[in-house]
VOGU-3710 file (C-alpha; in Angstrom, 3 decimals, decimal comma):
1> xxxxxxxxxx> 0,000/0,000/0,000  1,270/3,355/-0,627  0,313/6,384/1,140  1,308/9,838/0,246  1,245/12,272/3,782  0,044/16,398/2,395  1,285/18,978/5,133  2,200/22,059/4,978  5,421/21,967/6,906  7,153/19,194/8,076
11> xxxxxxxxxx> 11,116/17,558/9,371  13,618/19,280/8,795  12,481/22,614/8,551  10,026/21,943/11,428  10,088/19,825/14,502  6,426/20,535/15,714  3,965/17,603/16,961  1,847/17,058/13,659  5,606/16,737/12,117  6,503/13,835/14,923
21> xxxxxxxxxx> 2,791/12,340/14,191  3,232/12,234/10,218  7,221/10,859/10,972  5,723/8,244/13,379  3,000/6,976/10,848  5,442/7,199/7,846  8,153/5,043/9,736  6,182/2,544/12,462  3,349/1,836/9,044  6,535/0,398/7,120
31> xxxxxxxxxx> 6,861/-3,237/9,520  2,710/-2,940/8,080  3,686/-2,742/4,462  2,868/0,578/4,145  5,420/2,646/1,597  4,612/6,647/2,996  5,699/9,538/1,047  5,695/13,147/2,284  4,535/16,413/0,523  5,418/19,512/2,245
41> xxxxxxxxxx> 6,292/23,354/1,707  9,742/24,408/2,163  10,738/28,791/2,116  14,644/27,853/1,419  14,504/24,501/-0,583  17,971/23,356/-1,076  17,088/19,583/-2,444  13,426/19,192/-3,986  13,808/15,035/-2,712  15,241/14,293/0,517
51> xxxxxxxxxx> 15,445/10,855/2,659  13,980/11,348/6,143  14,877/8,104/8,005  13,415/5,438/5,515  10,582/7,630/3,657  10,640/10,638/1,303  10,074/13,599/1,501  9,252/15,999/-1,616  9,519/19,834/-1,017  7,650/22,311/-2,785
61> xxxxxxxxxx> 9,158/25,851/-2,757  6,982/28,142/-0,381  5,909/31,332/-2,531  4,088/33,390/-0,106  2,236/33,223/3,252  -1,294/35,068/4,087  -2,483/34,727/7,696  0,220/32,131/8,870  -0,906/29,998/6,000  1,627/28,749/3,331
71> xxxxxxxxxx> 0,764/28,933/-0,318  2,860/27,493/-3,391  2,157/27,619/-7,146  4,477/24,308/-7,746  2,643/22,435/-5,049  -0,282/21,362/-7,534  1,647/19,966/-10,609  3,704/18,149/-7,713  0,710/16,647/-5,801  -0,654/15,607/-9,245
81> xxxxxxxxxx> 2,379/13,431/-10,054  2,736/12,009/-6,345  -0,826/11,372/-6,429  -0,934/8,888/-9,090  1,498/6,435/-7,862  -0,600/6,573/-4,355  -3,309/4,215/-2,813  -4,590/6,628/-0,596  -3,915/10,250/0,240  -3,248/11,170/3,751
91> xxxxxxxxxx> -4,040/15,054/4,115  -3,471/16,918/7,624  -5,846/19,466/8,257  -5,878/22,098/8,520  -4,490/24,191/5,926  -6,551/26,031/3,380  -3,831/25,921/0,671  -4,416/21,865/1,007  -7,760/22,296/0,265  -7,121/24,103/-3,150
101> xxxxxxxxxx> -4,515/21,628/-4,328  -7,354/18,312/-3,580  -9,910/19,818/-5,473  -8,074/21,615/-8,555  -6,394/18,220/-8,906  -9,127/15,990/-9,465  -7,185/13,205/-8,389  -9,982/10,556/-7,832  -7,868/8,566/-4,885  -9,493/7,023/-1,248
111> xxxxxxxxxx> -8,616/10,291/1,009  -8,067/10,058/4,550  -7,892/13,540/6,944  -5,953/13,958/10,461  -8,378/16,620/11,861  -5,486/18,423/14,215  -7,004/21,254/15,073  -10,107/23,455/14,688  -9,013/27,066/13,402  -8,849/28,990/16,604
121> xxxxxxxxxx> -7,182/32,399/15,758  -8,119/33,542/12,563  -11,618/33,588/13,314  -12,315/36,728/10,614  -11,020/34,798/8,046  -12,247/31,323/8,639  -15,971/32,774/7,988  -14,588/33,440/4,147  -12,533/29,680/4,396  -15,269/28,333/5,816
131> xxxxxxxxxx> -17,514/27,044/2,778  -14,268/25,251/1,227  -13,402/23,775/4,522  -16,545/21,834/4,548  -17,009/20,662/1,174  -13,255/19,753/1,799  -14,148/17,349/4,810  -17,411/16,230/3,317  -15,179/14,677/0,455  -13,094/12,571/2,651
141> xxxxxxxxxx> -13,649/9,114/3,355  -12,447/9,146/6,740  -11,443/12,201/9,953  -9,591/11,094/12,243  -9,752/13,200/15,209  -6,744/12,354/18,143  -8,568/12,255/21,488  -12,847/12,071/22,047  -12,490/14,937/24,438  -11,789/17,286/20,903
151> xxxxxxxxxx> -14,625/15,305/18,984  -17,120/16,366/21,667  -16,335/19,642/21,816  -15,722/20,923/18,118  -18,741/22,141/16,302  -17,006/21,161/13,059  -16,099/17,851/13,786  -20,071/17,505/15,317  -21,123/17,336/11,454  -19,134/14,653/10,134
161> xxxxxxxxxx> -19,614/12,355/13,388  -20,192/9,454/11,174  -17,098/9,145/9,360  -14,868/10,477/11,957  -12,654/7,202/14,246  -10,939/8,361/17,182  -7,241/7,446/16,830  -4,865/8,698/19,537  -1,721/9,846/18,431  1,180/7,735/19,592
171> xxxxxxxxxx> 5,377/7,364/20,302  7,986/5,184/19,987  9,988/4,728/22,798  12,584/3,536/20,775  13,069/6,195/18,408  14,344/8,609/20,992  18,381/8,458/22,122  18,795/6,869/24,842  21,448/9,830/26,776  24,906/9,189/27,102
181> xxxxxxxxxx> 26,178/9,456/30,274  28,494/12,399/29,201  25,429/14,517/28,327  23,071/14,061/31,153  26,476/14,730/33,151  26,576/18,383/31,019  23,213/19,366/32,097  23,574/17,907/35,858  25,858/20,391/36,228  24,334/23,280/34,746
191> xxxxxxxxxx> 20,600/22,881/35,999  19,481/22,316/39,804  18,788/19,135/41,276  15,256/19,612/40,892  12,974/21,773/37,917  10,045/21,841/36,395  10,628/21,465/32,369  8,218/22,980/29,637  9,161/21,778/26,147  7,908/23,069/23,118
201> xxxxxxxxxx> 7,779/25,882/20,096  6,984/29,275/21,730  3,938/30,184/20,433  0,944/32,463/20,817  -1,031/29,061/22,143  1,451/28,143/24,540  0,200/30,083/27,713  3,942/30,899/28,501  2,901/33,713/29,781  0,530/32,588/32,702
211> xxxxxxxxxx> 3,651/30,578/33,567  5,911/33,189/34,407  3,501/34,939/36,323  2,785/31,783/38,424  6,696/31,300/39,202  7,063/35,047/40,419  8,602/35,002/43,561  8,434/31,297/44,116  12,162/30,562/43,075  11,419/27,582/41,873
221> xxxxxxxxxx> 13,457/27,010/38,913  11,727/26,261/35,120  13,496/25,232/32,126  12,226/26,490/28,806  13,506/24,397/25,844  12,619/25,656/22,818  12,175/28,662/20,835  9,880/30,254/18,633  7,871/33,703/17,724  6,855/34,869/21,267
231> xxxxxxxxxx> 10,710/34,274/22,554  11,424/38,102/22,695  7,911/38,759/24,676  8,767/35,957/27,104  11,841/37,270/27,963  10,903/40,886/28,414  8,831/39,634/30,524  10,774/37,759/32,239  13,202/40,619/33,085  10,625/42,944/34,276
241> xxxxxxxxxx> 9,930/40,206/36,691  12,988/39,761/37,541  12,872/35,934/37,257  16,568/35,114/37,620  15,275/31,506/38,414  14,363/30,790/34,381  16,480/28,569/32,157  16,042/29,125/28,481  17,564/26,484/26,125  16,610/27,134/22,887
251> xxxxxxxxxx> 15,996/24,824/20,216  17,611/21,729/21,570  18,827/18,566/20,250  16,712/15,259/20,448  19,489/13,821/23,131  19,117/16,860/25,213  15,527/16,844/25,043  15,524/13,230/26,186  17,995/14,288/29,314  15,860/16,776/30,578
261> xxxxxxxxxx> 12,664/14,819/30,478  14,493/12,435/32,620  15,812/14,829/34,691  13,774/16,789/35,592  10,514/16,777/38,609  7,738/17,914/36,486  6,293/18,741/33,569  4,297/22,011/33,172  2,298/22,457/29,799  0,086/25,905/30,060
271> xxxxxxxxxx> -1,378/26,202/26,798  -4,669/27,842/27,326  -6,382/28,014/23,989  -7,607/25,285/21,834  -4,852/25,369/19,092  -3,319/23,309/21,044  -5,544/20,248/20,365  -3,494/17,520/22,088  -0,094/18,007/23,125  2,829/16,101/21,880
281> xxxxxxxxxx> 5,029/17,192/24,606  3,170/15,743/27,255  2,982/12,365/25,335  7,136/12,722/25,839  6,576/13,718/29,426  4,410/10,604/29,869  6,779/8,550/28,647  8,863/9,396/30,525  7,098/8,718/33,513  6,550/12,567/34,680
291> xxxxxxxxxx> 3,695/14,288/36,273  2,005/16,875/34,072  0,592/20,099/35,008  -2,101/21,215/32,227  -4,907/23,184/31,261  -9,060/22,168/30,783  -9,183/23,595/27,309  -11,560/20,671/26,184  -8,723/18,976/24,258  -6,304/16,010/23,970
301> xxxxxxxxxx> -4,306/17,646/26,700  -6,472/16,322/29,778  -6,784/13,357/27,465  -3,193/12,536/27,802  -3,437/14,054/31,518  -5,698/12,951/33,966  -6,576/14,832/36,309  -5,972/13,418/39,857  -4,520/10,272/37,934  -1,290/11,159/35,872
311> xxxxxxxxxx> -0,831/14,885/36,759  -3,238/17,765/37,449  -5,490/20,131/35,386  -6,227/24,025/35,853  -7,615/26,462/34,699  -6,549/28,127/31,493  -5,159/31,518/31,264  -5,405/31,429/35,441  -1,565/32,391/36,643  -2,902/31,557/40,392
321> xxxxxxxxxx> -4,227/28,102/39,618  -1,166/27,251/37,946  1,036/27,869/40,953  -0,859/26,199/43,265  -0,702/22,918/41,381  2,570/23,745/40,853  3,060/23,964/44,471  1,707/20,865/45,026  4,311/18,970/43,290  7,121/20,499/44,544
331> xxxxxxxxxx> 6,177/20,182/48,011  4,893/16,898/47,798  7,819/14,926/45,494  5,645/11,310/46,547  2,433/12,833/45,266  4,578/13,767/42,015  6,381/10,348/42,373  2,949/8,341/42,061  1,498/10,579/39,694  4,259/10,130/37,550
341> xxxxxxxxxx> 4,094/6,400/37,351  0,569/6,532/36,346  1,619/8,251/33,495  4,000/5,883/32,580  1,471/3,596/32,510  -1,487/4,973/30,669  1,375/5,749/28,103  1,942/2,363/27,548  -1,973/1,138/27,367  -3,227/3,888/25,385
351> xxxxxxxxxx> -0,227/5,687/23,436  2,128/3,468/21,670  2,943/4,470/18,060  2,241/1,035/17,761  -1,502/0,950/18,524  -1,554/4,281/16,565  0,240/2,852/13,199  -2,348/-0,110/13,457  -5,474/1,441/13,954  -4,334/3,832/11,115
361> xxxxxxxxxx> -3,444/1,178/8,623  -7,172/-0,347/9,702  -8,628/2,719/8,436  -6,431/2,959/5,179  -7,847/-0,764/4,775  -11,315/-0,421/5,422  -11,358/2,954/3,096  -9,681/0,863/0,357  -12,573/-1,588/0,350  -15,377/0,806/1,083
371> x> -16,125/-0,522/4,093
//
């Protein structure tokens, strides 16, 4: 079977969590003979072809972007080719520009859609989008949606309730480095013996900002790994609050990442607005057997974090809440201990890239035979 993936951004230009889903599908389908291609955009396209682990990725030059949203003219005769040699197409919604390219190619394949994320911030424009959006999910012959908590509360995906499977998004434990003991010996040295970690793009979503207010005055030291558009806000803001007790990383490599999450004592994920329909990060976190502080924004996020069961839930946009739960961890390190290995294990049960690859190729199946 071959399956070609349509985003519009993806590895190595990218490293956000619809990029790690699409990588996990295109690799962990393979043992399920499953060939995946890639289609993406690319501003500075250096090869047009490149090998990501063991698929391919094809890169269509980005022309130009309106409202966040990437647009290319070379994309369609490129989709077209890819499209023929495909079983099924694999599109990752959204992204309006997608939309254009499935229906001005008439390409006539089974389609299957990742429904990611409703559109949350461009609200003014999604009224014009919003006719193409659903004839463009009306012509699929499956949505899969990531967690039930975003299927019950998005009025879009209410309307196509009976073609849409809930698949959570999974990880491979074995795909990440395992850290040599010369790197988790570097940061050791450089970070105290306990922190709270937040990992992740810094974006508008993120709730960043609630954070910092929450840590005022506490001392309790937070390492921010990652960067991203709202860097320069979050660190003026920072220094007018005169939090001395902040580490920022930057973009950081996937060994570093992996010694952090097992170093440090918690995991703190304040992303108050529904862009952020599941949370990657806190799939890592879970793996790696970490307690997770989150927000109720009726998203995957309190589906990967249970409330009173894996970690705790607050709140969004609330700076006090935040603290307190943070609080509650760092006073209590058996409450975070236990809460921790809950999450280890409802990663396992529910969260495997396995279990994700296989209920995907399910779908691919049943679509191929109409069923």
């Amino acid at each position: 079977m071959r399956v070609l993936h349509f985003f519009k951004t993806y590895l190595p230009d990218t490293t956000g969590g619809i990029e790690q889903v699409i990588f996990q599908l295109c690799e962990g389908t393979r043992r399920l003979d499953v060939d995946s291609e890639v289609l993406t955009l690319s501003q500075t396209v250096t090869q047009a072809q490149i090998q990501i682990a063991s698929h391919k990725v094809y890169r269509a030059k980005q022309a130009f972007t309106i409202a966040s949203t990437g647009f290319s003219l070379e994309v369609f005769d490129q989709f077209r080719q890819l499209a023929k040699s495909a079983d099924i197409i694999h599109f990752h919604f959204p992204w309006p520009a997608m939309d254009l390219v499935h229906f001005a190619s008439s390409h006539g394949k089974p389609c299957v859609a990742s429904y990611h994320s409703d559109i949350v911030r461009q609200r003014a424009l999604s009224v014009c989008y919003r006719p193409l959006m659903l004839r463009f999910l009306a012509s699929m012959d499956r949505i899969l949606a990531a967690s039930p908590n975003y299927v019950s509360s998005s009025r879009i995906l209410a309307r196509f309730n009976d073609k849409t499977t809930v698949i959570p998004y999974g990880l491979d434990r074995e795909a990440y480095p395992e850290p040599s003991t010369e790197r988790l010996a570097y940061w050791r040295e450089r970070l105290p013996a306990r922190f709270f970690l937040f990992v992740g793009v810094l974006r508008y979503y993120k709730g960043l900002e609630y954070l910092l207010e929450a840590v005022a005055g506490t001392g309790w030291p937070v390492v921010i790994a990652g960067a991203g558009p709202e860097e320069a806000n979050l660190k003026e803001q920072a220094r007018q609050l005169e939090l001395d007790h902040l580490i920022w990383t930057g973009r950081i490599a996937d060994e570093d990442k992996a010694c952090l999450l097992q170093l440090c004592h918690a995991f703190v994920f304040p992303s108050h607005l529904r862009s952020e329909a599941f949370g990657i990060s806190l799939l890592e976190a879970a793996m790696y057997g970490k307690p997770m502080i989150s927000c109720e924004i009726g998203t995957g996020t309190t589906f990967v974090n249970l409330d009173g069961v894996t970690g705790m839930a607050v709140p969004p946009a609330d700076s006090p809440a935040l603290r307190r739960a943070m609080g509650q961890l760092w006073e209590n390190p058996a409450l975070a201990a236990k809460l921790g290995a809950n999450a280890a294990h409802r990663f396992e049960e529910q969260f495997s890239a396995q279990r994700m690859c296989e209920q995907t190729v399910q779908v691919y199946r049943d679509v191929l035979q109409g069923s």
